[in-house]
N, CA, C and O atoms as a printed pandas DataFrame, in Angstrom:
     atom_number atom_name residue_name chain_id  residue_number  x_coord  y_coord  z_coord
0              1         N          UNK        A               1  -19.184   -6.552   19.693
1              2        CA          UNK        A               1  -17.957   -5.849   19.987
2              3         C          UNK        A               1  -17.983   -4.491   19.284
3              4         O          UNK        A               1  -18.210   -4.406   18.078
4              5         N          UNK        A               2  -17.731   -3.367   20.107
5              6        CA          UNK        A               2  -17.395   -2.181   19.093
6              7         C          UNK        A               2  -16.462   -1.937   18.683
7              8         O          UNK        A               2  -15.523   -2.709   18.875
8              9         N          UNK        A               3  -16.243   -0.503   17.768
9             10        CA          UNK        A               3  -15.070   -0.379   17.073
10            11         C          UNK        A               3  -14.399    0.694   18.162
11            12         O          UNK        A               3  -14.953    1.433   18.976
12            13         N          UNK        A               4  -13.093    0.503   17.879
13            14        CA          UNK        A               4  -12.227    1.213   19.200
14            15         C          UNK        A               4  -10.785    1.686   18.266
15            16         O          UNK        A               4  -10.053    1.374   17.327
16            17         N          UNK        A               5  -11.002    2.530   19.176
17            18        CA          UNK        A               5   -8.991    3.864   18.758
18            19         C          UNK        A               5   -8.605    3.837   19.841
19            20         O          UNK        A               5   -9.226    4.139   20.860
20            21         N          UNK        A               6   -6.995    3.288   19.682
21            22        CA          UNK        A               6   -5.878    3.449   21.147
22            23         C          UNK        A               6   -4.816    3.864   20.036
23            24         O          UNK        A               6   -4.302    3.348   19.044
24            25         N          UNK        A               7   -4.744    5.481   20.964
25            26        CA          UNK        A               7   -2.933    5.765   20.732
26            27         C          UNK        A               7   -1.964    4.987   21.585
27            28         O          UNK        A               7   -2.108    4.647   22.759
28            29         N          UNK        A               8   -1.303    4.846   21.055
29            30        CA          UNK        A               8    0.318    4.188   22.122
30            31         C          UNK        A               8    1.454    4.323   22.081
31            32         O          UNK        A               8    1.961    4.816   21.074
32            33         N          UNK        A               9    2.057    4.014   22.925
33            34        CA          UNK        A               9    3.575    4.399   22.319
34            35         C          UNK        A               9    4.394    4.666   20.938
35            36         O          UNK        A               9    5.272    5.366   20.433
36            37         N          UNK        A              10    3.330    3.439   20.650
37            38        CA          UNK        A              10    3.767    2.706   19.078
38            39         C          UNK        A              10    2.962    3.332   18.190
39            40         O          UNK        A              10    3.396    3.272   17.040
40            41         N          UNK        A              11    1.884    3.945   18.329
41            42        CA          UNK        A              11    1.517    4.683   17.138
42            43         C          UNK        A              11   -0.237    4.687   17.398
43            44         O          UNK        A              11   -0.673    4.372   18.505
44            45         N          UNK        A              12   -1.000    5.005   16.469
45            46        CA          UNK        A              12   -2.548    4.965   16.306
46            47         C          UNK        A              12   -3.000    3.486   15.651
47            48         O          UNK        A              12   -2.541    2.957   14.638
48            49         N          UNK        A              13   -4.105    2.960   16.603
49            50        CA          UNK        A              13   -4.507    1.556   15.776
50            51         C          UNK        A              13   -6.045    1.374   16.192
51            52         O          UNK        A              13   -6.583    1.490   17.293
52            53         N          UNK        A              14   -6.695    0.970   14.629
53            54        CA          UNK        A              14   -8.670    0.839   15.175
54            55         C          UNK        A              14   -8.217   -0.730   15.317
55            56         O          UNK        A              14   -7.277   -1.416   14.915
56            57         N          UNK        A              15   -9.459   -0.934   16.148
57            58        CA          UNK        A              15   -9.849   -2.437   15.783
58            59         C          UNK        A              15  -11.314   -2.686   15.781
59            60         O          UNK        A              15  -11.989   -2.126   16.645
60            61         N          UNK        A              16  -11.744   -3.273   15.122
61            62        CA          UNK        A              16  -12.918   -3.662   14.396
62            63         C          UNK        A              16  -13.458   -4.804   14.303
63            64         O          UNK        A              16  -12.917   -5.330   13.330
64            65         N          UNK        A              17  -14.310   -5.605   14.797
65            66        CA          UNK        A              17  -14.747   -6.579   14.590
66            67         C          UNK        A              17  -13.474   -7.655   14.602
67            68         O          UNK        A              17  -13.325   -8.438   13.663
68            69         N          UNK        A              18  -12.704   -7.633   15.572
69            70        CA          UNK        A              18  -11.117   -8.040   15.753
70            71         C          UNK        A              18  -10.341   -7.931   14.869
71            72         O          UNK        A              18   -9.385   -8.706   14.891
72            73         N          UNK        A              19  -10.412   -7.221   14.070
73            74        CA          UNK        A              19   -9.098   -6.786   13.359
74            75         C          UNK        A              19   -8.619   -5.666   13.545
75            76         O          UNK        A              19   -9.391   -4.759   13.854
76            77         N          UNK        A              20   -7.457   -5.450   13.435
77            78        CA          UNK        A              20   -6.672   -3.883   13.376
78            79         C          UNK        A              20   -6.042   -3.763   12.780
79            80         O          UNK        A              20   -5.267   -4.608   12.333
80            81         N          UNK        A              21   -6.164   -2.046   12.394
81            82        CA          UNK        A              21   -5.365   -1.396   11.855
82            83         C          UNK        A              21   -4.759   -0.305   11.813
83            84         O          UNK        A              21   -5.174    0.128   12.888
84            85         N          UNK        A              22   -3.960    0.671   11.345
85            86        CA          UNK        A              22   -3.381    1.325   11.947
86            87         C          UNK        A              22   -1.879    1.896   11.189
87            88         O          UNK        A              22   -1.370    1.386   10.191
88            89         N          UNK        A              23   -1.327    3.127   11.984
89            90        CA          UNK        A              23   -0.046    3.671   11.576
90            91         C          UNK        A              23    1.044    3.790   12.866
91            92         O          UNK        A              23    0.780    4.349   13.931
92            93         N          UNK        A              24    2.238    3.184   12.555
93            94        CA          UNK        A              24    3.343    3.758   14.051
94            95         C          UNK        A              24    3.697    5.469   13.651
95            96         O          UNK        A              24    3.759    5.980   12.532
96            97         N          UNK        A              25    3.833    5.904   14.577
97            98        CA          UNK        A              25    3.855    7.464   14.709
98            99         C          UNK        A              25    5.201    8.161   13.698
99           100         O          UNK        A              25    5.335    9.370   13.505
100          101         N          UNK        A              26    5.915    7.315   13.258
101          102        CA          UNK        A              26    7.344    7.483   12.443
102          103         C          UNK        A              26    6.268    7.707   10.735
103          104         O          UNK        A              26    6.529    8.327    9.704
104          105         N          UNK        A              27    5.224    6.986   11.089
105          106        CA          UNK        A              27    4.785    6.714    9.459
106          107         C          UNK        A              27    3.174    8.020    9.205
107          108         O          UNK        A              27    2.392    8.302    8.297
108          109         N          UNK        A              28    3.398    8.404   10.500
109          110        CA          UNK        A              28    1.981    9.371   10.719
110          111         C          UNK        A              28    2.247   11.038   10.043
111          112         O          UNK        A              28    2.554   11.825   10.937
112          113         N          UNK        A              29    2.186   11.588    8.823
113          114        CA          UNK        A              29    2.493   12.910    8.144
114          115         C          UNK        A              29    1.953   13.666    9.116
115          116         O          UNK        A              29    2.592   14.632    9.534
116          117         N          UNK        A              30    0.360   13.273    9.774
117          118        CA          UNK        A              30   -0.910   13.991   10.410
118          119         C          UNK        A              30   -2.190   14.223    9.842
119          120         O          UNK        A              30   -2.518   13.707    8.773
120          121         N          UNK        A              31   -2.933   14.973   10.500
121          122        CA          UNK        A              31   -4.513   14.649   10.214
122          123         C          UNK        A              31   -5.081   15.301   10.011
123          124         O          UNK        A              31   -4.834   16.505   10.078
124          125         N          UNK        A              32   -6.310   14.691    9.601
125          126        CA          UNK        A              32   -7.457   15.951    9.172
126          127         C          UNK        A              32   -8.917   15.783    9.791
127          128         O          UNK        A              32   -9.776   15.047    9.303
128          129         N          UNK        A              33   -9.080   16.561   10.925
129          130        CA          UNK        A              33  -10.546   16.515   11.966
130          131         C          UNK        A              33  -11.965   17.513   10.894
131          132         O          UNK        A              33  -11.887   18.590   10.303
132          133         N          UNK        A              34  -13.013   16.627   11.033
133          134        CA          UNK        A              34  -14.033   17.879   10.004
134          135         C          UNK        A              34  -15.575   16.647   10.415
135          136         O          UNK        A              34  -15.522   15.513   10.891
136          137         N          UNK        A              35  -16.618   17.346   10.054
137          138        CA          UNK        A              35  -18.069   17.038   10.537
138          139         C          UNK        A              35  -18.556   16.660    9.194
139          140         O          UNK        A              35  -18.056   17.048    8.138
140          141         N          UNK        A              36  -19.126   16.218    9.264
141          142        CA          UNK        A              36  -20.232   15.447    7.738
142          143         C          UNK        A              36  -21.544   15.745    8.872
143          144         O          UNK        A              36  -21.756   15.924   10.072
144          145         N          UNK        A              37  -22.354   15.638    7.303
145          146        CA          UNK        A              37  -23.584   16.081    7.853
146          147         C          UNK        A              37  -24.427   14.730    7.471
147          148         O          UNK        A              37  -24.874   14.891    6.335
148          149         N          UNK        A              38  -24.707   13.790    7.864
149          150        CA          UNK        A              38  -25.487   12.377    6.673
150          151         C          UNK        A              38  -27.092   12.767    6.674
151          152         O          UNK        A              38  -27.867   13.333    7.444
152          153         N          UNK        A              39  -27.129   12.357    5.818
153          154        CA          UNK        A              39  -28.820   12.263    5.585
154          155         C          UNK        A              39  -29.128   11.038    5.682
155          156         O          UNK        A              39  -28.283   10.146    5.607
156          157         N          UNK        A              40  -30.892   10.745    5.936
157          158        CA          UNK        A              40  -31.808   12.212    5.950
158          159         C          UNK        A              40  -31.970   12.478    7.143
159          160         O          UNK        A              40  -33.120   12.908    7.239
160          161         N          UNK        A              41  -31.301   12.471    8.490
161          162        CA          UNK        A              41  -31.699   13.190    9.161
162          163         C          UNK        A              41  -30.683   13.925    9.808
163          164         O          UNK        A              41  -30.482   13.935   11.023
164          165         N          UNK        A              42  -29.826   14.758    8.640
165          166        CA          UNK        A              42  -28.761   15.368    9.205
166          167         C          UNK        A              42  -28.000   14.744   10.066
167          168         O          UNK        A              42  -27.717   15.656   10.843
168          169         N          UNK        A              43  -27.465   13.779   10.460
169          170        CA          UNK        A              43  -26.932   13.404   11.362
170          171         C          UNK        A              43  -25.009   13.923   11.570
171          172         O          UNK        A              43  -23.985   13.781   10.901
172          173         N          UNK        A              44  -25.247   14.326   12.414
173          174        CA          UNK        A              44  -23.691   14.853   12.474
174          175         C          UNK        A              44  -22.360   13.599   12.947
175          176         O          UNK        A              44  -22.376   12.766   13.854
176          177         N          UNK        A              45  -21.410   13.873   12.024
177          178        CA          UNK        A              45  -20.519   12.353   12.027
178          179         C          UNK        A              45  -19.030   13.342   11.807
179          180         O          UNK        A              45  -18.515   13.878   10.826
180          181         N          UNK        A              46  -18.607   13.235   13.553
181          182        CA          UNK        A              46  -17.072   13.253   13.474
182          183         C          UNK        A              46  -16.200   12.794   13.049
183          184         O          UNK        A              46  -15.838   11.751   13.593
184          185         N          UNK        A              47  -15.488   13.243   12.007
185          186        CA          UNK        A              47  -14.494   11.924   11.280
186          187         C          UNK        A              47  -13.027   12.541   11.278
187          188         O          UNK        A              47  -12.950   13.767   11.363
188          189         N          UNK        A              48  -11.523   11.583   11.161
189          190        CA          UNK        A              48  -10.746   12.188   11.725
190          191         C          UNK        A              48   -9.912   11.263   10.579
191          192         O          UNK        A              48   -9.783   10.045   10.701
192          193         N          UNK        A              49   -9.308   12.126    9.327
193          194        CA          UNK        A              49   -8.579   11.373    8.219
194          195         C          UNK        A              49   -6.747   11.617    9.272
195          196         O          UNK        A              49   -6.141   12.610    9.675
196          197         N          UNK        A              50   -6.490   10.120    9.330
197          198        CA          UNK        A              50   -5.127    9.977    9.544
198          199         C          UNK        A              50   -4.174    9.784    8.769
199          200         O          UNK        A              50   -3.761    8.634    8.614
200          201         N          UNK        A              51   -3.582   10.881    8.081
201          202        CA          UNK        A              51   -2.901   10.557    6.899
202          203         C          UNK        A              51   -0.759    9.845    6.812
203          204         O          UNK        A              51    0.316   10.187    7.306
204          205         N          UNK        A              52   -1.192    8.939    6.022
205          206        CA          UNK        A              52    0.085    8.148    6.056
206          207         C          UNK        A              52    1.477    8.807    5.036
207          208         O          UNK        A              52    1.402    9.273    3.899
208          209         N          UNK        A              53    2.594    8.655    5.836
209          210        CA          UNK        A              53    3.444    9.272    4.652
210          211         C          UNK        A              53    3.738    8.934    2.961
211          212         O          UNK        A              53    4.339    9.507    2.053
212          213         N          UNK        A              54    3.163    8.008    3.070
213          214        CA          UNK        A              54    2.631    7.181    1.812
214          215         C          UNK        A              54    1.868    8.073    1.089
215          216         O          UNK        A              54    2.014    8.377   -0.095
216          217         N          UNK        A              55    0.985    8.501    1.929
217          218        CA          UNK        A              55   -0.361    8.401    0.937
218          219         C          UNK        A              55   -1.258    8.503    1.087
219          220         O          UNK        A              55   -2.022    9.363    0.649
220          221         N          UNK        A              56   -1.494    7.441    1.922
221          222        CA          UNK        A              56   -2.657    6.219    2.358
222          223         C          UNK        A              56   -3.247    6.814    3.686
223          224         O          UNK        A              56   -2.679    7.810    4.135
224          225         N          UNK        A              57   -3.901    6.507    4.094
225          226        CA          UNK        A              57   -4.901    7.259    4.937
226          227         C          UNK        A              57   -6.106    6.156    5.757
227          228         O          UNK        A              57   -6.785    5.271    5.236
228          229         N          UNK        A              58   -6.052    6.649    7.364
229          230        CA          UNK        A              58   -6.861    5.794    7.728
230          231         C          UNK        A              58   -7.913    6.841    8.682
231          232         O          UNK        A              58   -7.514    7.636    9.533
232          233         N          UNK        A              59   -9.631    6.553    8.203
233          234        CA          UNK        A              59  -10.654    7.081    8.282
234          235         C          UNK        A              59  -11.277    6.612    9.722
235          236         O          UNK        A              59  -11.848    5.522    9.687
236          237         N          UNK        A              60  -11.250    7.214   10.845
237          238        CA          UNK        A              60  -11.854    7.073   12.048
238          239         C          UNK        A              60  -13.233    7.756   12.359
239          240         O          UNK        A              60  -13.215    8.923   12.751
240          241         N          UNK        A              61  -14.218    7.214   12.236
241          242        CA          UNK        A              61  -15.563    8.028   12.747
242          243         C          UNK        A              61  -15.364    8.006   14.361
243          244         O          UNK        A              61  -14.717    7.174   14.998
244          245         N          UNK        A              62  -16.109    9.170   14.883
245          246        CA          UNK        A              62  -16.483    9.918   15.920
246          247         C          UNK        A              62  -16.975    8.467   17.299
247          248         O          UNK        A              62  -16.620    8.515   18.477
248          249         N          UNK        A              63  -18.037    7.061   16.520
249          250        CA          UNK        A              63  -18.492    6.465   17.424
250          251         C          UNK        A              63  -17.189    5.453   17.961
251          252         O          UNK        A              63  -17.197    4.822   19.018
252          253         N          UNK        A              64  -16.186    5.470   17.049
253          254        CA          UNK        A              64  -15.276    4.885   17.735
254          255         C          UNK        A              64  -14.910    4.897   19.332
255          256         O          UNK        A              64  -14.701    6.063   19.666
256          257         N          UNK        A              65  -14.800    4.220   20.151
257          258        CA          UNK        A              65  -14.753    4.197   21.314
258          259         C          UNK        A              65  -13.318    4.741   21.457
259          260         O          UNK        A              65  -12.534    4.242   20.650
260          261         N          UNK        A              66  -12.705    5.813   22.453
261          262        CA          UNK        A              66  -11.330    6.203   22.451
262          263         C          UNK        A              66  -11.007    7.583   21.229
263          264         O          UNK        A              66   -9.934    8.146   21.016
264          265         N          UNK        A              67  -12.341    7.829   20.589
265          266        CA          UNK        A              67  -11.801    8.738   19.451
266          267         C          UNK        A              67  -11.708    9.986   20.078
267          268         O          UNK        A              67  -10.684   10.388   19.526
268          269         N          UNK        A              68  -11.947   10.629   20.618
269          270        CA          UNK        A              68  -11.323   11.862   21.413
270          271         C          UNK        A              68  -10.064   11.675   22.024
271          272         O          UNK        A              68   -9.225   12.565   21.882
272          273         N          UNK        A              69   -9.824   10.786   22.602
273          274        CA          UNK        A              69   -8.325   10.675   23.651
274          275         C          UNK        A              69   -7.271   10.481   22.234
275          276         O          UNK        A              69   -6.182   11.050   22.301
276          277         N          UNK        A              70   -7.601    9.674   20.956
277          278        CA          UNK        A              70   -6.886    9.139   20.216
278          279         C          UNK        A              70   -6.531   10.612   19.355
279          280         O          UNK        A              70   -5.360   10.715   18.990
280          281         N          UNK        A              71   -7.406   11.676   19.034
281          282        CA          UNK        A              71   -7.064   13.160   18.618
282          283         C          UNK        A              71   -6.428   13.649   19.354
283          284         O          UNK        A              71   -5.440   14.193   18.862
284          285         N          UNK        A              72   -6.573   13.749   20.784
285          286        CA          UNK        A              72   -5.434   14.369   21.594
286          287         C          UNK        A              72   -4.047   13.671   21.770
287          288         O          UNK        A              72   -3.110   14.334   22.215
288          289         N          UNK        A              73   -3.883   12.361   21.439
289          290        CA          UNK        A              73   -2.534   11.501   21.512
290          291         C          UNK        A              73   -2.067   12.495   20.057
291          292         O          UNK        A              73   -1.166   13.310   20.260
292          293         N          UNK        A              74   -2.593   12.434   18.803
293          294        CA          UNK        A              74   -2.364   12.789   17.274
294          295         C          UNK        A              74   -1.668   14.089   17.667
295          296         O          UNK        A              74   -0.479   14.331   17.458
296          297         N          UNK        A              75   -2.711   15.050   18.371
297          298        CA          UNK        A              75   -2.538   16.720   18.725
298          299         C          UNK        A              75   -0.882   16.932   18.879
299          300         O          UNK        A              75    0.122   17.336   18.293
300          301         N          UNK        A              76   -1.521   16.181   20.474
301          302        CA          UNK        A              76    0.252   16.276   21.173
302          303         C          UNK        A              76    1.324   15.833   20.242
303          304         O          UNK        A              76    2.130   16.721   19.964
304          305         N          UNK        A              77    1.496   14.838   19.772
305          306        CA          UNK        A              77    2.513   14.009   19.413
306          307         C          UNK        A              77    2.824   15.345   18.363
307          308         O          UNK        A              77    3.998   15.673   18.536
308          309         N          UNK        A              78    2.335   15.991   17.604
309          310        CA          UNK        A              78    2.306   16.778   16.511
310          311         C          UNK        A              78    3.173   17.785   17.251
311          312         O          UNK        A              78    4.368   17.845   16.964
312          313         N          UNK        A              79    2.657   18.579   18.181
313          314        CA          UNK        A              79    2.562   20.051   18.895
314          315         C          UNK        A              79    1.691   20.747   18.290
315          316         O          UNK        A              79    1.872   21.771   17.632
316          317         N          UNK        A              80    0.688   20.168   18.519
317          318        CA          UNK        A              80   -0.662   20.947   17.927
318          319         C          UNK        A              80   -1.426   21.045   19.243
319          320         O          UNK        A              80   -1.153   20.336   20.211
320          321         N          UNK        A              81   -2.245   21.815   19.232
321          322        CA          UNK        A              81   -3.216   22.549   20.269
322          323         C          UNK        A              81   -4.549   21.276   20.172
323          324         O          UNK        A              81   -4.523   20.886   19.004
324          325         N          UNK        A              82   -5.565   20.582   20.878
325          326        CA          UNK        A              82   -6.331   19.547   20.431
326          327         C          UNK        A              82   -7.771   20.310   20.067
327          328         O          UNK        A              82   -8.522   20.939   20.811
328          329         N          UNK        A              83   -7.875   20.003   18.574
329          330        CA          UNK        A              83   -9.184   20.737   18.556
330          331         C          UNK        A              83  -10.529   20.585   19.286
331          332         O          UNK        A              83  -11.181   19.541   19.288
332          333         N          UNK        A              84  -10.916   21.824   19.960
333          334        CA          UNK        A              84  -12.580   21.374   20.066
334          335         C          UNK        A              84  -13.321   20.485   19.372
335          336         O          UNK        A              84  -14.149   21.185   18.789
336          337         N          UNK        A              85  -13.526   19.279   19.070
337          338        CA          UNK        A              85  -14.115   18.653   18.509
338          339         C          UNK        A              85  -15.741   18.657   18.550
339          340         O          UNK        A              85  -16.380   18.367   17.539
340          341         N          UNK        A              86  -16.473   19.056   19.963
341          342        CA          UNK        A              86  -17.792   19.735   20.245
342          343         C          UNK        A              86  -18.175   21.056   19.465
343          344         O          UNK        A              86  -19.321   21.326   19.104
344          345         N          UNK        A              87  -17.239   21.713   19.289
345          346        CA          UNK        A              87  -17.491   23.368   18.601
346          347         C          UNK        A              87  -17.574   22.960   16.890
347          348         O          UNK        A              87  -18.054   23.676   16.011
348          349         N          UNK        A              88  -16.959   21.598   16.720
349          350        CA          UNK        A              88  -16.991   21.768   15.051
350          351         C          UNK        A              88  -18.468   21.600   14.237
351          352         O          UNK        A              88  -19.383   21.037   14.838
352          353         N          UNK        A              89  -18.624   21.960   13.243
353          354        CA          UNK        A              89  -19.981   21.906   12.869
354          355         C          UNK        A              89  -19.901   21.480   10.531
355          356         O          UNK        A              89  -18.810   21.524    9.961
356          357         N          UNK        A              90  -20.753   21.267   10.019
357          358        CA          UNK        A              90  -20.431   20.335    8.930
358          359         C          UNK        A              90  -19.693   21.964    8.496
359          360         O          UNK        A              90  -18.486   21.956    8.258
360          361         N          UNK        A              91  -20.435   23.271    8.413
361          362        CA          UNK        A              91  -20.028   24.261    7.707
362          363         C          UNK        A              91  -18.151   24.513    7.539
363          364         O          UNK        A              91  -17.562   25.031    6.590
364          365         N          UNK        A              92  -17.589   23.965    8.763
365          366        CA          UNK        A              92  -16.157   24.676    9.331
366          367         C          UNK        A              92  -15.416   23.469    7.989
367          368         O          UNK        A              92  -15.727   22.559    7.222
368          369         N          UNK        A              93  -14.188   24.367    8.487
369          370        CA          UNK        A              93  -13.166   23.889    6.967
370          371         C          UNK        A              93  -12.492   22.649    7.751
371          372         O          UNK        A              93  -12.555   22.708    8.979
372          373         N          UNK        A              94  -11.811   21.456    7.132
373          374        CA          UNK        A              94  -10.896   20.882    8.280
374          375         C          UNK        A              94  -10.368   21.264    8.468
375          376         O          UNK        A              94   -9.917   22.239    7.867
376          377         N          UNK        A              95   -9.853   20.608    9.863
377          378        CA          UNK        A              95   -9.073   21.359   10.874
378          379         C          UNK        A              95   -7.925   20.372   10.647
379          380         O          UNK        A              95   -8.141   19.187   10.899
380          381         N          UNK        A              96   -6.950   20.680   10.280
381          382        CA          UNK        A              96   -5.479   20.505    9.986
382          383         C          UNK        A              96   -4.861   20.092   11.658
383          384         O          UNK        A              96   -4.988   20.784   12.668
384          385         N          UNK        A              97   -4.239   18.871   11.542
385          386        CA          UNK        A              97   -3.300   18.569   12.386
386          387         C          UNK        A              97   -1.760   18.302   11.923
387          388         O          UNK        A              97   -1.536   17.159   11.524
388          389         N          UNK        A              98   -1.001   18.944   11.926
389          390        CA          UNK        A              98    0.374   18.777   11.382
390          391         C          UNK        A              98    1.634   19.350   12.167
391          392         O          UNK        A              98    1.761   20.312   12.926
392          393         N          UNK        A              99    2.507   18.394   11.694
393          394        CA          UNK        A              99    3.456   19.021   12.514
394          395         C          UNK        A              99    4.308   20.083   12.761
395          396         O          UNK        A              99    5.026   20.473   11.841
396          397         N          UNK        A             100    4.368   20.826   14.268
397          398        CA          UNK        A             100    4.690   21.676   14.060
398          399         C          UNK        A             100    6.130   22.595   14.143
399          400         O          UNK        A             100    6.915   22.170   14.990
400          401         N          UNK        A             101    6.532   23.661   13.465
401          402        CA          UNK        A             101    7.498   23.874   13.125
402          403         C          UNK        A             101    7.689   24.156   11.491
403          404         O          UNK        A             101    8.804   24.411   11.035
């Protein structure tokens, strides 16, 4: 089974090896999109920190199944523009998702 991201009505949730987890959109501050570079063979790894009004924070890599549609659910819900996620590279700063206003 892979690991998977669905936005929904109700908010952002992974599931993993059948478990899930997750934030409802009331509890979502917003996010932080940015590239890692892993070694050793450079490997480039989209990762997308979902930060909780808490605090607390939930870490989505790129192979997640749904992780692009699940940045553009984050984007919108925000009024944020959805970042290029193809154009980002390890050098770029994160890219801030927050709400706007």
């Amino acid at each position: 089974m892979s690991a998977r991201v669905v936005a929904d009505e109700n908010g952002i949730w992974t599931t993993e090896s059948g478990v899930t987890h997750g934030f409802s959109w009331p509890e979502i501050a917003g996010a932080g999109v940015y590239v890692l570079e892993v070694p050793p063979n450079d490997e480039r790894v989209l990762t997308v920190e979902i930060d909780h009004v808490s605090g607390e924070f939930l870490t989505i890599t790129g192979d997640f199944d749904g992780f692009a549609e699940a940045i553009a659910a984050v984007a919108a819900r925000m009024g944020c523009v959805t970042p290029n996620l193809a154009a980002l590279t390890p050098a770029d700063d994160v890219v801030q998702i927050r709400p706007a206003g």
